[in-house]
C-alpha positions, 0 to 999 in steps of 0.5 A, a space after each residue: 250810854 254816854 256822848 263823849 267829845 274827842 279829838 283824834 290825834 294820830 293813834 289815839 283820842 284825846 278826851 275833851 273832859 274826863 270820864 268816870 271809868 275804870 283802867 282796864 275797863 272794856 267800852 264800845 266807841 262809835 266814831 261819827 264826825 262832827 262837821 265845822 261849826 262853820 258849815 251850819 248855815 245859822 253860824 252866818 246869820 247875815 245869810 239868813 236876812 232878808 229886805 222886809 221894807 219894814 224900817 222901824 221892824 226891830 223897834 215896833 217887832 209886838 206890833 208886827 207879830 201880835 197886833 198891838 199900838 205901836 210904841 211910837 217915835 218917843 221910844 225909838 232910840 
């Protein structure tokens, strides 16, 4: 079995790639819509954020997450 990726156009489906079949060659198509990318909530990834309180949270991330020294102001960009 294999996913293959169409565009409907009309009457017909237009292959994203080519396939490796036969002319004449008998296959089975099951149509599921594929929903804009632009639905998937991770696509806004500013949505997702949130206000931890934490300023120096991207710099300082290994400390937060696994306890170790903080790198402190020398590495800070």
């Amino acid at each position: 079995m294999e996913t293959v990726h169409a565009i409907y156009e009309g009457k017909t489906f237009r292959l994203k790639h080519p396939l490796d079949l036969k002319p004449g060659q008998e296959v089975e198509l099951i149509i599921r819509e594929i929903p804009p990318i632009e639905t998937d909530p991770s696509f806004d990834l500013a949505s997702l954020a949130v206000d931890t309180g934490v300023s120096d949270l991207a710099v300082e991330h290994d400390h937060y997450l696994y306890g170790i020294s903080k790198r402190g102001p020398k590495n800070v960009k």
